[in-house]
C-alpha positions as a printed NumPy array, in Angstrom:
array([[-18.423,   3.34 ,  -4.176],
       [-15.596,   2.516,  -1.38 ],
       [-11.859,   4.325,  -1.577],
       [ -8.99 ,   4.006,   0.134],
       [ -8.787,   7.838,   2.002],
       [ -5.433,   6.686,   4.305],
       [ -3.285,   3.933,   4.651],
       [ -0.562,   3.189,   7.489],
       [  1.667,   0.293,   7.151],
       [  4.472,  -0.422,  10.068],
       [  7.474,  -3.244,  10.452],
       [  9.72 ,  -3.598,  12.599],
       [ 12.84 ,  -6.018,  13.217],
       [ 14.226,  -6.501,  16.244],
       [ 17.911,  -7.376,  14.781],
       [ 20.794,  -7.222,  17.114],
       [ 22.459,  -4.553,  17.48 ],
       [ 20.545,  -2.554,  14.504],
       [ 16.961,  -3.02 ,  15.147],
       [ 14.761,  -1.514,  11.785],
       [ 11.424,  -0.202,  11.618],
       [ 10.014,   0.976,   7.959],
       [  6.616,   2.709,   7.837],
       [  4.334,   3.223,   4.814],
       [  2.075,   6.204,   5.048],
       [ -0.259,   6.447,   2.034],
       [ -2.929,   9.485,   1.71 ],
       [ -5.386,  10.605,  -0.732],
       [ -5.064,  13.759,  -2.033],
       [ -6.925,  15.857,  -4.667],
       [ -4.165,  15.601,  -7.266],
       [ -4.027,  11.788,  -6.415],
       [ -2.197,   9.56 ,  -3.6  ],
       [  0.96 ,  10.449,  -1.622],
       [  3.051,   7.603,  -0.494],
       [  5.673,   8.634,   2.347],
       [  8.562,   5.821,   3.095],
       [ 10.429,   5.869,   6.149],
       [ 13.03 ,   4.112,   6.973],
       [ 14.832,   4.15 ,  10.572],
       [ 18.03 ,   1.219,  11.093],
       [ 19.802,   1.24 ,  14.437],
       [ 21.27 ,   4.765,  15.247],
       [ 21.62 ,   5.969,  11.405],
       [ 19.784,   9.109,  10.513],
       [ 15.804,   8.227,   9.67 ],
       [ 15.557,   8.339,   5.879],
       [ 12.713,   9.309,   4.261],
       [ 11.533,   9.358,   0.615],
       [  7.957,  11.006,  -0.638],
       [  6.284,  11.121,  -4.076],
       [  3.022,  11.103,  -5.842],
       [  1.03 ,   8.775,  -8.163],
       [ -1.746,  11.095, -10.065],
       [ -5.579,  10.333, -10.397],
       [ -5.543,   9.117, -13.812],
       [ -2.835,   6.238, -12.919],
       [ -4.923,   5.083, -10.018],
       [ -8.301,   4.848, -11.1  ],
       [ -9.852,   1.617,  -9.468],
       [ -6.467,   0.98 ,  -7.854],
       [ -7.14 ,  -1.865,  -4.46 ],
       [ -4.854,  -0.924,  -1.779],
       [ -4.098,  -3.53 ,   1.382],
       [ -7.159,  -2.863,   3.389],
       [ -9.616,  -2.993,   0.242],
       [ -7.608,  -6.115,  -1.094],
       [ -8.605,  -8.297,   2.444],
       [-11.941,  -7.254,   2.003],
       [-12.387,  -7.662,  -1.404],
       [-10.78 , -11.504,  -0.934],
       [-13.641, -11.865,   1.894],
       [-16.457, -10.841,  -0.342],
       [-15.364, -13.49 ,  -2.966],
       [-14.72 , -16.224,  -0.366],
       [-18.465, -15.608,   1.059],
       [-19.789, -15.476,  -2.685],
       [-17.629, -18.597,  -3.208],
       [-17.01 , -17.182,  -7.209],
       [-14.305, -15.362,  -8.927],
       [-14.754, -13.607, -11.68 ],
       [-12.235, -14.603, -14.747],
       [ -9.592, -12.333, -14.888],
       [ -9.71 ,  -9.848, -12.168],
       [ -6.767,  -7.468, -11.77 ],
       [ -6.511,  -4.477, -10.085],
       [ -4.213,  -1.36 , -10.287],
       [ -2.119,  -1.291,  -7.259],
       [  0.597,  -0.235,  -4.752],
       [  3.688,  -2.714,  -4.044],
       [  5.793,  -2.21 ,  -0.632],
       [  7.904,  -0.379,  -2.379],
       [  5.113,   2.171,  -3.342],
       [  5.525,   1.497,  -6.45 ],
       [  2.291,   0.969,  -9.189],
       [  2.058,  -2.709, -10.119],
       [ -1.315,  -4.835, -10.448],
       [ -2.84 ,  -7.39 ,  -8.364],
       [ -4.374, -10.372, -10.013],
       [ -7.074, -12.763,  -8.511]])
């Protein structure tokens, strides 16, 4: 049984004169996974938002990391089972689900 214990997730833009860099941080904790946002553009003051999704709402959710490998199992096994779908975490860090 594989789960997601920490995920990092980093972009930055290089945009004249306001360059932007956004970070995902995503932990899991006992009461469930923590997903911290930060947000940094040019020289305005870094923003940051935090919040919580609990246990229940995550069971079996596939974050990034577990989605590549996932896709890499099924390409080796050549199959795909009919309707797979996944609880999951959007860049916003919002729940959604991911369908294969």
């Amino acid at each position: 049984q594989l789960e997601t214990l920490e995920q990092e997730e980093q972009e930055c833009l290089e945009l004249t004169p306001y360059p932007t860099e956004k970070r995902t941080h995503i932990v899991s904790q006992e009461h469930g996974m923590t997903v911290t946002k930060t947000l940094q553009e040019g020289e305005a003051e870094t923003q940051v938002q935090s919040f919580s999704h609990s246990r229940a709402k995550l069971q079996g959710v596939l974050l990034e990391g577990a989605s590549l490998l996932l896709l890499r199992v099924l390409a080796r096994r050549q199959t795909l089972p009919p309707d797979l779908v996944f609880p999951a975490i959007d860049t916003e860090g919002d729940l959604c689900t991911s369908s294969y």
